[in-house]
N, C-alpha and C positions, 0 to 999 in steps of 0.2 A: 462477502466472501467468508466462508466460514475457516475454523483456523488449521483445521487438512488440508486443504486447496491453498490456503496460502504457505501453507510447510513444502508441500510438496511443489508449488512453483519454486521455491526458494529454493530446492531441490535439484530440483533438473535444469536449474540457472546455473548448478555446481556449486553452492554455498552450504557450509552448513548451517542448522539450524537442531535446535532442541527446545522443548517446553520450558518454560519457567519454575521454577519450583516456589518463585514468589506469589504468583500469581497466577489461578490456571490458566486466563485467557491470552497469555504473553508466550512470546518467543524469545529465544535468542538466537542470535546467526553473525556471522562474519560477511554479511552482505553490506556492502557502503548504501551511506544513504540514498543515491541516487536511484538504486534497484528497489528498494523500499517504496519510494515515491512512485516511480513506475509500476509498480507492483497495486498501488493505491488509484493510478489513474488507469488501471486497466478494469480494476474493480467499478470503477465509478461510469466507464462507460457502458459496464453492463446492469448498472444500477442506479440512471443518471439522477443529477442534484438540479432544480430549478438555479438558472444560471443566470436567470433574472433580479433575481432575490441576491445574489453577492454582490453588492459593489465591486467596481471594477479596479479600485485601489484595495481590497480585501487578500489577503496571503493567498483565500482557500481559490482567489481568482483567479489570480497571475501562477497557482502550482496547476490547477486542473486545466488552464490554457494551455500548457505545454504539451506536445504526445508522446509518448511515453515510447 
């Protein structure tokens, strides 16, 4: 996802959000983490990950098992 598409989900979820000025690739927003994670498992199922390859006790397992 590139970082338009993700500003603008974060967007019209009603958060705000604005660029970093640390870093260009970074956002800021008042969206709680949950929406962020969701925001990551929507991204991933349009860009899926071999799900073979993560162990099933791995973090990136049991967040992207979740649906968002």
């Amino acid at each position: 996802m590139n970082l338009s598409r993700c500003r603008s989900a974060l967007l019209h979820a009603g958060h705000r959000v604005s660029l970093s000025h640390a870093c260009k690739n970074a956002v800021k927003t008042d969206a709680p983490p949950g929406v962020i994670w969701d925001l990551m498992r929507c991204w991933e199922k349009m860009n899926p990950v071999k799900k073979e390859k993560l162990s099933q006790t791995s973090p990136a397992f049991k967040i992207l098992s979740s649906e968002p």
